[in-house]
TIMI-339701 format. One record per residue (C-alpha): x, y, z; residue number from 1; residue in one letter. Coordinates in steps of 0.1 Angstrom, whole numbers, plus 5000, padded with zeros to 4 digits. Example, Ala and Ser with C-alpha at 12.3 -4.5 7.8 and 13.67 -1.06 7.14 Angstrom:
# TIMI-339701
ATOM east north   up num residu
ATOM 5123  4955 5078   1      A
ATOM 5137  4989 5071   2      S
//
This chain:
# TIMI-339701
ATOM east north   up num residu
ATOM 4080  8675 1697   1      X
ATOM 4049  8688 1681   2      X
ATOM 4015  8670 1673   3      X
ATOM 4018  8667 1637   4      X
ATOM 3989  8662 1613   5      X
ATOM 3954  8657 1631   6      X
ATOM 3942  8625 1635   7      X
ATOM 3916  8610 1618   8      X
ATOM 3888  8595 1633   9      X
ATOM 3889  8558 1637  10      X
ATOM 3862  8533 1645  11      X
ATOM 3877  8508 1658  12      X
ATOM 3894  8528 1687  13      X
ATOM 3873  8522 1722  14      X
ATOM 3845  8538 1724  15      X
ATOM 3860  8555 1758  16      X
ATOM 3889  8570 1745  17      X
ATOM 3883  8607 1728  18      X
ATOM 3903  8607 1701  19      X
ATOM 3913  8642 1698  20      X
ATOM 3931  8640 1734  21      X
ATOM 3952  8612 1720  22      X
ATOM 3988  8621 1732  23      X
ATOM 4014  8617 1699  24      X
ATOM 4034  8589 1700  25      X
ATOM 4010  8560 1702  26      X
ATOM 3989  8544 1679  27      X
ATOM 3962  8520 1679  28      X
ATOM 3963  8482 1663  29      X
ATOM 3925  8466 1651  30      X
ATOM 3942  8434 1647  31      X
ATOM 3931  8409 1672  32      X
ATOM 3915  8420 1701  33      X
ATOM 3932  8451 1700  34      X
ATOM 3962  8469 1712  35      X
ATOM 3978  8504 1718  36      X
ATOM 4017  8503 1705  37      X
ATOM 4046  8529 1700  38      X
ATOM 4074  8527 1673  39      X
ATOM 4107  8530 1690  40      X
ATOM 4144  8514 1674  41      X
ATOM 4157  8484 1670  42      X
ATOM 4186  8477 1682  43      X
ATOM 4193  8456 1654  44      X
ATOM 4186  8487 1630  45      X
ATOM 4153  8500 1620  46      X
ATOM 4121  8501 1640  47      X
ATOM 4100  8479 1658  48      X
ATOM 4066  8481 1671  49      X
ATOM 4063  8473 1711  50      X
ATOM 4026  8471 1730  51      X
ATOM 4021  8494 1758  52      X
ATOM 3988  8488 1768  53      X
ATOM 3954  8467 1761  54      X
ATOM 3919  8477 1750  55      X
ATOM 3909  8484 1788  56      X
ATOM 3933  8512 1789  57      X
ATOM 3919  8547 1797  58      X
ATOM 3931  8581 1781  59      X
ATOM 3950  8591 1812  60      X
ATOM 3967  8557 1812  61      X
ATOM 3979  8563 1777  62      X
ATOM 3990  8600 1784  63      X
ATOM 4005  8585 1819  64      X
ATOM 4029  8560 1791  65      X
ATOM 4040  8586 1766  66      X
ATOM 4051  8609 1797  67      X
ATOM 4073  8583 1814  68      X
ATOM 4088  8578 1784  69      X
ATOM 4096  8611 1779  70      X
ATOM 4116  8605 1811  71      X
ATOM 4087  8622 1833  72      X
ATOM 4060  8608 1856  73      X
ATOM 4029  8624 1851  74      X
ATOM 4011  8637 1882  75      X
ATOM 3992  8621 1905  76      X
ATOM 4003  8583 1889  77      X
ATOM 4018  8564 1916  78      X
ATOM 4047  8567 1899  79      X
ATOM 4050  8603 1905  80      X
ATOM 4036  8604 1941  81      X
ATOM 4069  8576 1952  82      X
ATOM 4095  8598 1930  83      X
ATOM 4081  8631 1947  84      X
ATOM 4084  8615 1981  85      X
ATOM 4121  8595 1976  86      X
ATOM 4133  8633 1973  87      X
ATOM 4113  8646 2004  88      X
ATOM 4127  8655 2039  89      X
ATOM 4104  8627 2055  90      X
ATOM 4122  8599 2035  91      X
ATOM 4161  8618 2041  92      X
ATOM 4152  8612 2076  93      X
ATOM 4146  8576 2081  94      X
ATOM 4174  8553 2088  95      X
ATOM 4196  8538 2058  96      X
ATOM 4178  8504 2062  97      X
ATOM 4143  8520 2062  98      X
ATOM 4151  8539 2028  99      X
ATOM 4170  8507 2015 100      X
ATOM 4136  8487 2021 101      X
ATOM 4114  8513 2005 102      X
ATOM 4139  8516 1974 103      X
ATOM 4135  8479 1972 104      X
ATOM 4095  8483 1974 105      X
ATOM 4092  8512 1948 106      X
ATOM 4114  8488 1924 107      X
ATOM 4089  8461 1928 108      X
ATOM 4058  8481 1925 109      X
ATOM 4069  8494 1892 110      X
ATOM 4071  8463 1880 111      X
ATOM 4039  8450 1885 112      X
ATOM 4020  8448 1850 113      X
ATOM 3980  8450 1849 114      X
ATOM 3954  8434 1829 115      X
ATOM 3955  8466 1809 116      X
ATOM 3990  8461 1798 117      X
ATOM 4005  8492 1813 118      X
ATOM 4024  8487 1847 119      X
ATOM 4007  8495 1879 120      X
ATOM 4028  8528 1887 121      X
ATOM 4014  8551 1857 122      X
ATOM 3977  8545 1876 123      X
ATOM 3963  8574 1894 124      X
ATOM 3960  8574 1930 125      X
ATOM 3931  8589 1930 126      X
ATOM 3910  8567 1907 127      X
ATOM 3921  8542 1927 128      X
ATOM 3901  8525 1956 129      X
ATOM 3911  8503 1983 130      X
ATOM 3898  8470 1964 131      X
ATOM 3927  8474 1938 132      X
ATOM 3951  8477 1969 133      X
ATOM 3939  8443 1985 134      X
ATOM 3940  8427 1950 135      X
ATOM 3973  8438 1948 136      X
ATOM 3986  8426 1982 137      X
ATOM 3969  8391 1979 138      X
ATOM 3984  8386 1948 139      X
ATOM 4020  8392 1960 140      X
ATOM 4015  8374 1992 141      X
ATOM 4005  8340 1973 142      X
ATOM 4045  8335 1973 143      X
ATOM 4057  8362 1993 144      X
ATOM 4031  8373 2020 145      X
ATOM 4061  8389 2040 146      X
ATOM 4074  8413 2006 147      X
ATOM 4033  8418 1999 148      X
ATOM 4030  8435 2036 149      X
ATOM 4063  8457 2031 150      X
ATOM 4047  8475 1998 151      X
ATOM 4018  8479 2015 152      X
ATOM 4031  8491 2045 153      X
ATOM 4053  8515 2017 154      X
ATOM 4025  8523 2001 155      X
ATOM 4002  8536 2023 156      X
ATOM 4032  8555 2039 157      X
ATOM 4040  8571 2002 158      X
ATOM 4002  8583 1999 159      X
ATOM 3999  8596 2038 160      X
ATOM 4024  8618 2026 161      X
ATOM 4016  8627 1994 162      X
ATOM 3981  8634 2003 163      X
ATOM 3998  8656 2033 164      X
ATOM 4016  8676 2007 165      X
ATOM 3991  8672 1977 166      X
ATOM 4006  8652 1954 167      X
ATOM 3974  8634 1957 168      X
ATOM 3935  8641 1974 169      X
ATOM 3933  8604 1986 170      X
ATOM 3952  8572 2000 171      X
ATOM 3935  8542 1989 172      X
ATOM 3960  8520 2008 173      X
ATOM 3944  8529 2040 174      X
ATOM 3922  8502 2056 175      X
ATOM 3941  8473 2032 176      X
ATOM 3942  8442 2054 177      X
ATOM 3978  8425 2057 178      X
ATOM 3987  8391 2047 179      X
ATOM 3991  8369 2066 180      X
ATOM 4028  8356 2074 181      X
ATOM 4041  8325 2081 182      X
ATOM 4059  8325 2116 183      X
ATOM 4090  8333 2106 184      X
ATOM 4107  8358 2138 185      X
ATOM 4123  8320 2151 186      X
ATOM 4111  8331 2187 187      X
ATOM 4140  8305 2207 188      X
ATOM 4126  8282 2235 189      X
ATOM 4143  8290 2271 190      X
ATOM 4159  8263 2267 191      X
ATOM 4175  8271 2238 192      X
ATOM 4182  8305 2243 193      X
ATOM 4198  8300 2276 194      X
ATOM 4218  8270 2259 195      X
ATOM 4230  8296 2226 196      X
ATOM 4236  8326 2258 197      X
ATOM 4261  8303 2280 198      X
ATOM 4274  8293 2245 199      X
ATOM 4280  8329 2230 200      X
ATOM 4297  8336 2267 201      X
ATOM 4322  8311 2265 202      X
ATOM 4330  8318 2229 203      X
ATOM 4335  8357 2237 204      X
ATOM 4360  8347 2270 205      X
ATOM 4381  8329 2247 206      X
ATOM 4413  8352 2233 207      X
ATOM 4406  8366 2202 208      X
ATOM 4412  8352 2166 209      X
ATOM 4417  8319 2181 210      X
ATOM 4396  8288 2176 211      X
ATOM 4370  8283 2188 212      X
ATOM 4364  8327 2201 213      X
ATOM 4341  8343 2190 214      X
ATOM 4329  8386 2193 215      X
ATOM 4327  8394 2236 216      X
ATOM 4300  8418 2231 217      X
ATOM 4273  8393 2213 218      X
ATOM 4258  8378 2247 219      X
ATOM 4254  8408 2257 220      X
ATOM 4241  8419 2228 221      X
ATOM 4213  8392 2236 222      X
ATOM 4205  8396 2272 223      X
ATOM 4195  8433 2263 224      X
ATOM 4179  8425 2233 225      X
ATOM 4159  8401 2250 226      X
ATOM 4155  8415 2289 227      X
ATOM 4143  8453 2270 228      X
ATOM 4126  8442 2243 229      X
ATOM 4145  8458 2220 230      X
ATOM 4160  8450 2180 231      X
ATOM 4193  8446 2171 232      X
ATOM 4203  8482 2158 233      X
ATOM 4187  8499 2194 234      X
ATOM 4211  8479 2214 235      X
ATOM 4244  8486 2193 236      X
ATOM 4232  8523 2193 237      X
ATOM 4227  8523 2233 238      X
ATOM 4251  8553 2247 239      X
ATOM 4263  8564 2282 240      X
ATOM 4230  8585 2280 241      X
ATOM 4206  8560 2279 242      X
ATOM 4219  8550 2312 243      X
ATOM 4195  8567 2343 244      X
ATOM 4190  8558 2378 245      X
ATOM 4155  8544 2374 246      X
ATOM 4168  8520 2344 247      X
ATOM 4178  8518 2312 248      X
ATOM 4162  8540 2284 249      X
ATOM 4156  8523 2252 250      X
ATOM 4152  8546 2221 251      X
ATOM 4131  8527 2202 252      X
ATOM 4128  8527 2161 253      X
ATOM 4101  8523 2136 254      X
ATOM 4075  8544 2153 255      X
ATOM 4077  8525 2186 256      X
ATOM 4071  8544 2224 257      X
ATOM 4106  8553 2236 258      X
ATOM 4107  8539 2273 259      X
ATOM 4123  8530 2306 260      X
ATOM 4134  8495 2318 261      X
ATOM 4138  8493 2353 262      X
ATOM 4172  8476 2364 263      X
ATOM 4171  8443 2379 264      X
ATOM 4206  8424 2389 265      X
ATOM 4202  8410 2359 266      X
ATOM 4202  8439 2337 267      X
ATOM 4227  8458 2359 268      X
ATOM 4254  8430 2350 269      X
ATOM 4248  8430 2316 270      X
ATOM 4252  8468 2312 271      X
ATOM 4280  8466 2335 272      X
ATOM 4296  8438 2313 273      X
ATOM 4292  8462 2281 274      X
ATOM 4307  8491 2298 275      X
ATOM 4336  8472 2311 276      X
ATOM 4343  8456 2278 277      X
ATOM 4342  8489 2257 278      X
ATOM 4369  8506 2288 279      X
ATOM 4392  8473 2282 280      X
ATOM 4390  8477 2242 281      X
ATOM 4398  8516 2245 282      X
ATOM 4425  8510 2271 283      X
ATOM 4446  8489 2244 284      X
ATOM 4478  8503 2232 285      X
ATOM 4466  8510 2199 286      X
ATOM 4437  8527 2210 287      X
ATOM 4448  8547 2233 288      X
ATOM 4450  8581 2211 289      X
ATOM 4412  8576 2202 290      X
ATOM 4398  8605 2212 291      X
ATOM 4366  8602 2237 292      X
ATOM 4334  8621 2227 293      X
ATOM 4326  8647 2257 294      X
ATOM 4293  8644 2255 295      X
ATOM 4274  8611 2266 296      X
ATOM 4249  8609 2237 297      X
ATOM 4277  8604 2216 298      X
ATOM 4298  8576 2237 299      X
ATOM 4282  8543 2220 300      X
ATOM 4282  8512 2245 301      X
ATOM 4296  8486 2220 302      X
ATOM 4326  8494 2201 303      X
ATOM 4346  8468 2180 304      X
ATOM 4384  8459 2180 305      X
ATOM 4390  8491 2173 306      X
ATOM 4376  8510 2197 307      X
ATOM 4347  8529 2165 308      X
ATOM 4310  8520 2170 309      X
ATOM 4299  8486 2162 310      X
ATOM 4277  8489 2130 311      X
ATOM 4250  8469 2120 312      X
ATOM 4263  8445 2094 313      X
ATOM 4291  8436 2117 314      X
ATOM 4264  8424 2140 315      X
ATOM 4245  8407 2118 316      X
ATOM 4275  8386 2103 317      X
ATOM 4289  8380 2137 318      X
ATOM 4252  8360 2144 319      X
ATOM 4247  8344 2112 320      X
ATOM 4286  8329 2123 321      X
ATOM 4275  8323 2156 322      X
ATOM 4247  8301 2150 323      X
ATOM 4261  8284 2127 324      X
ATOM 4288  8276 2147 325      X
ATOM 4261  8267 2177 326      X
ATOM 4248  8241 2154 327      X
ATOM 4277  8225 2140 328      X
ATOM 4288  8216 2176 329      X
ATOM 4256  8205 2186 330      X
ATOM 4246  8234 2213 331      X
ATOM 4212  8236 2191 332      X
ATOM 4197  8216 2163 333      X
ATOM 4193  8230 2130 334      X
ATOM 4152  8235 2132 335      X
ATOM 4158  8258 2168 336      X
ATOM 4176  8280 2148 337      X
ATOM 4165  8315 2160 338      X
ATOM 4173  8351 2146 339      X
ATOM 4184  8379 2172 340      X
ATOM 4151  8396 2164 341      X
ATOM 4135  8368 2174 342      X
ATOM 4142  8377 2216 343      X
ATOM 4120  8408 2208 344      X
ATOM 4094  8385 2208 345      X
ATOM 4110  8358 2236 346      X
ATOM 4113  8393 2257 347      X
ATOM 4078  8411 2252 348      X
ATOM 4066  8371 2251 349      X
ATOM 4079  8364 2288 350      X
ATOM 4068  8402 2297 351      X
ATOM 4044  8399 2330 352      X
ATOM 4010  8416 2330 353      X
ATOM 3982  8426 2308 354      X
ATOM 3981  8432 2271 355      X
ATOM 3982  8469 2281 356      X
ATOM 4016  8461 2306 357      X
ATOM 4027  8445 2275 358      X
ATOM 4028  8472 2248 359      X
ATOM 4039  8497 2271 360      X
ATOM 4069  8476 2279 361      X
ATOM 4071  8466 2240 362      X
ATOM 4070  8506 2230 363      X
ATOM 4039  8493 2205 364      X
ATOM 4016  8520 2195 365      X
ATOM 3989  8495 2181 366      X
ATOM 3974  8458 2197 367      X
ATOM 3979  8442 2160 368      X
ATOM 4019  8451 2165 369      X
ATOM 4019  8441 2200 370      X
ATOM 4002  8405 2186 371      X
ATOM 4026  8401 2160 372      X
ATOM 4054  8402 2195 373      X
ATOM 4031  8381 2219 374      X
ATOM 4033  8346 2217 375      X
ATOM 4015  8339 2252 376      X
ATOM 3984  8321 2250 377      X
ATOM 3958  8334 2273 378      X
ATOM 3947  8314 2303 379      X
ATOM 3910  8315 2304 380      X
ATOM 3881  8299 2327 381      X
ATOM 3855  8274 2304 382      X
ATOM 3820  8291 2298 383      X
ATOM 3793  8288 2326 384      X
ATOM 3764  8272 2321 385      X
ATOM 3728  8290 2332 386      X
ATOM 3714  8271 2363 387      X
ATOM 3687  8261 2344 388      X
ATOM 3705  8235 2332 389      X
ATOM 3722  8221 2362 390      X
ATOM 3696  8192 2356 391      X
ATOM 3709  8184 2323 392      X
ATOM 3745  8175 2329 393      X
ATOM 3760  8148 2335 394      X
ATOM 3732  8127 2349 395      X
ATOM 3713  8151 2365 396      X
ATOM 3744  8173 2382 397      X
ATOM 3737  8201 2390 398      X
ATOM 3752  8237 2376 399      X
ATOM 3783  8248 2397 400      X
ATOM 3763  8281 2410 401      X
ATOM 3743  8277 2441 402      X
ATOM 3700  8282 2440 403      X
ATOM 3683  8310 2453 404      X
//
């Protein structure tokens, strides 16, 4: 589509914006405090008028709106650094809930409209600073501070790598400060995790599809998560190869250390329990002619009725049943509710040692990960006060340190 007829200057325009390097398709309105609109159809029949952006818009901004409507993101928006990297290798290669989270994050980013009219994805990452970033994350996180910390988290994620690749020079989400979450992981009290434990046990002896039965596998499924530290989807993709003589190795996601948990008779009956529940399920008649993977890597631990690998949204619905069914009998109240990611943090919680003994038993890579997991509070000694004032407290007492 071709310019048409040059423009003539006009006055009222901001100062800012040269007018010769005014893309076609978008005009300016006086009227009011100003506007910048596009004609597009109505569906009704004829044209309408709809407002794309405010006086504060720049010339790039406007260039950025006529391009996505033209059904491309101009380069180096935001918009066209997330679309570059939804079609990289980097993003092929994280796990299906990883990309399903991001997809969910690019949606809402594009979303978000600015005080210039325009939506924040057609900004340019690199006229951006890290004051629009924090802006941007305090604004989400006055109703969702959990959602606010997943686009940021996105975010700087997308510009690492477009920056690696040069998609853009800069990532202005670097050095954004989080906000802050309400306690929401449900950590359980002992008490109430070894109530729900004995209570998943006896459901999973029961026979199947009666009342009262629930899956076998899920205490187990709890005992790991919560004696290796470890989430949900690393213990239902444990294998025979994860099993070594010095313990059991966890293969951690989401950046974490890989690492090895030492057996204790505790952990050796559980893994014992797991592997002698998946023999009995592929031992059944009807699973007899499943064929078993040679190598070990490829032998998962749990397996369901039907002797295939136990996915992830079988899991989760067999807990969201199972605590359900733990309150409605009365094994735990409604408010000690916990979520199975919450023994992660019962687990690196209970976890002996220092801070540093800690996150290399947690797998963390940073201490602000490793706090989000430790709930211990720290047992310190009261400050010491300089002899000098031994005579000054409590009635002339004297400071606990001995005189020279």
């Amino acid at each position: 589509m071709g310019r048409g007829r040059k423009r003539k200057h006009n006055p009222t325009i901001p100062a800012h914006i040269k007018q010769d390097q005014l893309p076609a398709g978008i005009y300016w309105d006086k009227t009011g405090q100003g506007r910048w609109y596009i004609i597009e159809p109505d569906p009704e029949g004829g044209v309408r008028t709809k407002t794309v952006a405010g006086t504060a818009a720049r010339l790039s901004d406007l260039h950025a709106i006529v391009e996505q409507r033209a059904g491309k993101d101009a380069q180096g928006t935001i918009s066209y650094v997330m679309a570059q990297f939804r079609e990289s290798t980097e993003y092929g290669e994280l796990s299906p809930s990883t990309r399903k989270t991001y997809d969910q994050c690019e949606r809402a980013v594009r979303k978000i409209k600015t005080k210039i009219g325009t939506t924040f994805d057609l900004l340019r990452v690199d006229q951006l600073d890290t004051s629009v970033f924090q802006r941007l994350v305090e604004s989400i996180a006055k109703g969702h501070p959990t959602k606010a910390n997943m686009v940021l988290r996105y975010l700087r994620r997308t510009f690492t790598w477009g920056a690696r690749i040069g998609h853009c020079r800069t990532n202005p989400a670097t050095g954004v400060k989080q906000a802050k979450e309400r306690g929401r992981y449900q950590m359980p009290e002992h008490r109430t995790y070894g109530a729900a434990l004995n209570f998943a046990r006896e459901r999973g002896a029961r026979r199947a599809h009666t009342k009262g039965s629930g899956p076998p596998y899920l205490w187990c499924v709890m005992e790991l998560a919560y004696l290796c530290r470890m989430r949900g989807i690393e213990v239902i993709r444990l294998t025979d190869a994860h099993e070594t003589d010095a313990g059991l190795r966890v293969s951690r996601v989401k950046g974490s250390r890989d690492n090895i948990v030492r057996w204790t008779p505790r952990l050796r009956a559980v893994w014992d329990a797991v592997l002698a529940l998946r023999a009995e399920i592929l031992a059944r008649p009807a699973n007899r002619s499943r064929p078993v993977p040679i190598r070990a890597e490829d032998r998962r631990a749990f397996v369901n009725q039907s002797g295939m690998p136990l996915s992830k949204r079988a899991l989760d619905q067999a807990w969201v049943e199972f605590m359900a069914a733990a309150i409605e009998t009365g094994i735990i109240t409604a408010e000690e509710r916990f979520t199975l990611h919450g023994l992660k943090h019962r687990g690196v919680t209970d976890t002996t040692g220092k801070k540093a003994d800690k996150k290399e038993a947690s797998g963390h890579k940073s201490d602000a990960m490793l706090d989000i997991y430790d709930h211990e509070l720290p047992l310190v000694d009261a400050a010491a006060a300089p002899e000098f004032l031994g005579d000054f407290l409590g009635g002339g007492q004297k400071s606990s340190k001995s005189r020279s």
